[in-house]
C-alpha positions in Angstrom: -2.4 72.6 83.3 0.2 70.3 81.3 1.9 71.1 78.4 -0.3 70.3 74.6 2.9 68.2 73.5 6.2 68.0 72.5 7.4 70.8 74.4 4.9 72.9 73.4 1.9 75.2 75.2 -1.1 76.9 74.7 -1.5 80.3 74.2 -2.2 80.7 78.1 0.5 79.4 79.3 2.5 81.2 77.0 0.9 84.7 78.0 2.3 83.6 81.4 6.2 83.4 80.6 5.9 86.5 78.1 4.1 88.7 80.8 7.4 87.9 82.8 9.6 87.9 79.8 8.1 91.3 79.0 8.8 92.4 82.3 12.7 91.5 82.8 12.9 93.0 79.4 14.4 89.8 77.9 13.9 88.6 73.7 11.5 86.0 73.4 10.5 84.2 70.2 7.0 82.8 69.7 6.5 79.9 67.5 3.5 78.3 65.8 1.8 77.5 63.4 -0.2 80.4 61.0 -3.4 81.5 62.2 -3.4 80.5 65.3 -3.5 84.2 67.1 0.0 84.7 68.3 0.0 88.5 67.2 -2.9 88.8 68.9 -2.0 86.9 72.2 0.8 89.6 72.4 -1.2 92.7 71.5 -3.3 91.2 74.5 -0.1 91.5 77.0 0.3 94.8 75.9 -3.0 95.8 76.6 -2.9 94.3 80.0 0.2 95.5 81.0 -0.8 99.1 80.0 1.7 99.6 77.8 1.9 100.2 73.8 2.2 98.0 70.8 4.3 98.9 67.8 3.8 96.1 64.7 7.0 95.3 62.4 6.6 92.9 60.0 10.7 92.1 59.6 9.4 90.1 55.8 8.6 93.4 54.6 11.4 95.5 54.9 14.7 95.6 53.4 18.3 96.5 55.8 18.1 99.8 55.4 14.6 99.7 56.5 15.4 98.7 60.1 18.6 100.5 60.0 17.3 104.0 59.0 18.9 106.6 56.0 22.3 107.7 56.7 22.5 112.0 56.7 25.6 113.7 55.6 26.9 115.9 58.9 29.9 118.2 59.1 32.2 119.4 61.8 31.1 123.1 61.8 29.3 125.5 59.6 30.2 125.8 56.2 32.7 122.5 56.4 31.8 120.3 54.4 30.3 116.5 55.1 32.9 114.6 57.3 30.8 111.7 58.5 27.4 110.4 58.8 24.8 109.8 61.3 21.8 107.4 61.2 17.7 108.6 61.2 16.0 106.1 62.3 12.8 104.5 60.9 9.6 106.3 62.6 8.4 103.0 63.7 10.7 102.4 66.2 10.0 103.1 69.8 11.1 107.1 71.0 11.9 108.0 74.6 9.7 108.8 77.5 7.5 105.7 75.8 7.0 102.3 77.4 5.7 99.4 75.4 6.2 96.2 73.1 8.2 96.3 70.1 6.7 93.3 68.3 8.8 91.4 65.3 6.4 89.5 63.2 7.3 87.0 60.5 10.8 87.5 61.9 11.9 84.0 60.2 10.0 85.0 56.8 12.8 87.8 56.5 15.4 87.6 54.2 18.9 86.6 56.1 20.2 90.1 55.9 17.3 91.6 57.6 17.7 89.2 60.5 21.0 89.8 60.2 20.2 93.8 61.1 17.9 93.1 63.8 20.2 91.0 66.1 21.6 93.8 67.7 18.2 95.4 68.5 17.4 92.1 69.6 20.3 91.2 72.3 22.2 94.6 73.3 18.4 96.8 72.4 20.0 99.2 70.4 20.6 99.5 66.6 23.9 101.6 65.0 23.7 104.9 67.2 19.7 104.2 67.8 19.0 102.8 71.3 15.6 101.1 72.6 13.9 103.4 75.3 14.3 101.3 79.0 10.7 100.8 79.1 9.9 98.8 75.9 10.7 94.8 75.9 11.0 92.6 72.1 8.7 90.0 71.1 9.9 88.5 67.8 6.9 85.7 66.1 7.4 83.2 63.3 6.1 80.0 61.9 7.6 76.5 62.2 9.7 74.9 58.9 7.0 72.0 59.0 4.3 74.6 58.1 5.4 75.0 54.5 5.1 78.9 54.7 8.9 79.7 52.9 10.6 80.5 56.0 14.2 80.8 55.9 16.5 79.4 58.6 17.5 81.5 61.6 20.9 81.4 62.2 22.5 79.5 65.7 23.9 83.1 66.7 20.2 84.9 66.2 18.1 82.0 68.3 20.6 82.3 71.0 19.4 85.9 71.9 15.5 84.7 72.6 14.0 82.9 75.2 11.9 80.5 72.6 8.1 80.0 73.7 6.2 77.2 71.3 2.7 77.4 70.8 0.0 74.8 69.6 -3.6 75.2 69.4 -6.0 73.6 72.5 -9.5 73.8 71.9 -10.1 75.3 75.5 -8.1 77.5 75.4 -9.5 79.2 72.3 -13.4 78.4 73.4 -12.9 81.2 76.0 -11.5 83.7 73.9 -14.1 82.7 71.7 -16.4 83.2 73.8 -15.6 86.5 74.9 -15.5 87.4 71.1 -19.1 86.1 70.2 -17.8 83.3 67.8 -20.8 82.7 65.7 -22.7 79.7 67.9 -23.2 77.4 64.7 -19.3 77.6 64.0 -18.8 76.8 68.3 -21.1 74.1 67.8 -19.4 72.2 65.0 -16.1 73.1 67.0 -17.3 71.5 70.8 -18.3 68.4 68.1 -15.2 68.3 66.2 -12.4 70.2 68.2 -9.7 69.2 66.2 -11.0 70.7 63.0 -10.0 74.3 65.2 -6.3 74.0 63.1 -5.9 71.6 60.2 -2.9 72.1 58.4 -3.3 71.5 54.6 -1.5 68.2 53.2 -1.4 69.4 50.0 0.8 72.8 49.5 -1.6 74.0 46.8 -4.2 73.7 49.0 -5.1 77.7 49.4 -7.8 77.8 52.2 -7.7 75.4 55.6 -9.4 76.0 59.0 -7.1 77.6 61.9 -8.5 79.6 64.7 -8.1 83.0 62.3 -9.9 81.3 59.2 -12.9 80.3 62.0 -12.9 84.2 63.0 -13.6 85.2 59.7 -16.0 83.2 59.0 -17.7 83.8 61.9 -17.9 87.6 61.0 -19.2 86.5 57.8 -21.6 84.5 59.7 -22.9 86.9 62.0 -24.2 88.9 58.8 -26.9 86.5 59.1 -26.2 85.6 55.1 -29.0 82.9 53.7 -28.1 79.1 53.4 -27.8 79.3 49.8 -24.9 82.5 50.2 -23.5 80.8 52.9 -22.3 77.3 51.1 -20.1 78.9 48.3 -18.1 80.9 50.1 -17.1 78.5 53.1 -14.8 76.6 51.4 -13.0 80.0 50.5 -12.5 80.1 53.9 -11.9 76.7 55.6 -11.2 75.0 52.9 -13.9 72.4 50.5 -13.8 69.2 52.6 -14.2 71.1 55.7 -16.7 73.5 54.4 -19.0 70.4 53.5 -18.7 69.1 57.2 -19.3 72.6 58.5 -22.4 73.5 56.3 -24.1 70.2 56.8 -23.7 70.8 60.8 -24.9 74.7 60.4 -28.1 73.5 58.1 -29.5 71.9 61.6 -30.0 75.2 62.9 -33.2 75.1 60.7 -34.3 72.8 63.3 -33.6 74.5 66.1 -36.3 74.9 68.9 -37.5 78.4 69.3 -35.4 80.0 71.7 -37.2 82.7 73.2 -39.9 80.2 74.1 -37.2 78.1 76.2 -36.1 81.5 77.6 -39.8 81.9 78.9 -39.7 78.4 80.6 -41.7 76.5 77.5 -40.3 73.1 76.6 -40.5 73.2 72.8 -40.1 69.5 71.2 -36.6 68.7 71.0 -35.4 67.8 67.0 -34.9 64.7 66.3 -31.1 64.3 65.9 -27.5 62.7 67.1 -25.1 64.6 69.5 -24.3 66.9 67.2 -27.7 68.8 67.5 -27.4 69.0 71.0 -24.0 70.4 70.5 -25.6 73.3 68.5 -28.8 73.9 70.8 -26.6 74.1 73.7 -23.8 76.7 72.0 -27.1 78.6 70.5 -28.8 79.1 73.7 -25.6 79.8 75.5 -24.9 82.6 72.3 -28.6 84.1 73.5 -28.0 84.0 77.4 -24.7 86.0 77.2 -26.6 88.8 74.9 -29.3 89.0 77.6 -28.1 92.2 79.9 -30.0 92.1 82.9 -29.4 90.2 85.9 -33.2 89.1 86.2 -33.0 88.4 82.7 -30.1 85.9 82.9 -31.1 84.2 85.5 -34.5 83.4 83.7 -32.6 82.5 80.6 -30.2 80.6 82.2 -33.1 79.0 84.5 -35.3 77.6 82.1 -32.2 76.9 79.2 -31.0 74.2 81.8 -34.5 72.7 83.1 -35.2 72.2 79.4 -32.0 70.4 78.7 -32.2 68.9 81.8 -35.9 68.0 80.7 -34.7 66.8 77.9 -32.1 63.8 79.6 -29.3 65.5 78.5 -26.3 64.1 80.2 -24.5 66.4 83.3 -21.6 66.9 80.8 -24.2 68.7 78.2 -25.5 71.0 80.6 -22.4 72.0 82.1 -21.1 73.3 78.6 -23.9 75.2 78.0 -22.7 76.8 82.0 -19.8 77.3 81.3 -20.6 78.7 78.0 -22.8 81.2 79.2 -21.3 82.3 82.2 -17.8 82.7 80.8 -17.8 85.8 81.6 -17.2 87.6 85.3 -21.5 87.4 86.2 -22.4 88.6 89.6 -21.9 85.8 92.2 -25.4 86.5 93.4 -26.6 85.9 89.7 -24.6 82.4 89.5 -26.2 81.7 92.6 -29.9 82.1 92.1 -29.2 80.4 88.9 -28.2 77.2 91.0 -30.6 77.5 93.6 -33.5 77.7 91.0 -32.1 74.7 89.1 -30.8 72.8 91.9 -31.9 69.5 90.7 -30.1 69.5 87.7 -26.6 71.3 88.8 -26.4 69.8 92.2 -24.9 66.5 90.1 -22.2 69.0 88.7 -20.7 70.2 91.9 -17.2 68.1 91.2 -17.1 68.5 87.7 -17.8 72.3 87.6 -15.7 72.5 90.9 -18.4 74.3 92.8 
């Protein structure tokens, strides 16, 4: 898997040198552009690695924040005040406790608080506060070209990270998408028109614009099963007016949709009338319906009959492997991906090479 460009990676990839940065329990500074998930990408780690997340978002807080209050000690019993000591905030990690101390927005921080965290950063401790052996730092920000007020990070902070950049890639986010239940209209229009995923806004008063968050949440929004006429307003809200007119014409095919459940029962309902982009949402909507099935027997028929009617239909091998690879993103039983090939062997035998079966 090569790198998206310019240096840069997908969010895979960069999962695979944080796992290991994470490990050796060296600084590492993600970089992209807003929206794109890298918060989430490292509460994923976490997860994965067993170990706990703790959230700091370095723009809200001020030096003392980090640093903690000083208290007033003395020497001895009635002496008075000599010296002071530091408490520390209650976010930061205690001993006996193994996890991911996460630094969001580090760059939207005023200089001062970045100032305070470099020592946390490089020597992992803070004043008299040290970082328990078991927790690593992952610091996040956006880029200067994505207008989002950062200030500049100083020569002597950047030298303490190992610097991971991060771009989107449409395949990469169609399987976390998929194992998220993305709204199938909004993975349609996004298998059609991948690089409407992130769109960066070229004018700064521009308030709404898609990334893969702004898709999220309209895909939440989505999957309240809202009427046409509700759903049109409040798109552009979301993704922003030009896209939200691209979006909403794309979603109004899905009043031409066949009827599922009859495919799913081996009927061959008359396919719409309709360029590639309808085939784009049939296939992403029955793929959507195959993964909610739970049963093995169940799948298989879906799955069956979903790809005899494409195939049916003349779809190309390249439309019938998405909706396979859609639907059977997830870890199925081998013996379930098998039947499904044996019983629709005519149609998937062509897609040996390109599924790499």
């Amino acid at each position: 898997m090569g790198l998206v460009g310019g240096g840069a990676m997908n969010l895979d990839q960069a999962k695979d040198i944080l796992r290991v940065a994470v490990a050796a329990k060296k600084a590492a500074m993600l970089w992209g552009p807003p929206g794109l998930g890298k918060s989430d990408l490292v509460r994923q780690i976490a997860a994965e690695m067993k170990k706990q997340f703790t959230d700091v978002r370095l723009s809200l807080l001020n030096p003392v924040d980090l640093r903690g209050l000083p208290v007033p000690m003395s020497t001895g019993e009635g002496q008075p005040p000599s010296y002071t000591t530091w408490l520390p905030p209650h976010f930061l990690p205690r001993e006996g406790t193994r996890g991911i101390l996460f630094l969001d927005e580090i760059n939207l921080a005023v200089p001062t608080v970045q100032a305070a965290a470099y020592q946390l950063i490089l020597d992992r401790k803070l004043g008299e506060y040290v970082l328990p052996d078991g927790w690593a730092v992952i610091a996040a920000g956006n880029r200067a070209q994505d207008r989002s007020n950062v200030f500049e990070m100083s020569a002597a902070l950047k030298n303490r990270f190992i610097h991971v950049k991060v771009e989107q890639d449409f395949d990469c986010w169609k399987r976390w998408a998929l194992e998220h239940d993305v709204h199938p209209s909004i993975l349609g229009y996004l298998s059609y028109q991948s690089m409407d995923l992130l769109r960066m806004p070229d004018n700064p008063a521009q308030d709404a614009f898609p990334t893969p968050r702004s898709w999220m949440v309209l895909s939440e929004m989505m999957q309240q099963d809202p009427p046409l006429k509700i759903i049109i307003p409040y798109v552009g809200g979301i993704i922003g007016d030009g896209f939200a007119s691209k979006f909403v014409n794309f979603h109004k095919m899905s009043e031409k949709l066949p009827d599922i459940k009859a495919i799913f029962e081996g009927k061959n309902p008359t396919w719409p009338k309709g360029e590639d982009s309808m085939a784009y949402l049939i296939i992403t909507t029955l793929a959507y319906e195959t993964r909610k099935v739970k049963e093995n027997d169940g799948i298989i028929k879906a799955a069956t009959n979903s790809i005899n009617y494409l195939g049916d239909n003349n779809l190309s091998k390249e439309f019938i492997a998405l909706y396979l690879t859609s639907c059977m993103a997830s870890n199925l039983d081998a013996k379930v991906r098998g039947e499904v090939f044996k019983r629709s062997r005519k149609y998937l035998e062509p897609l040996r090479q390109l599924l790499g079966v």
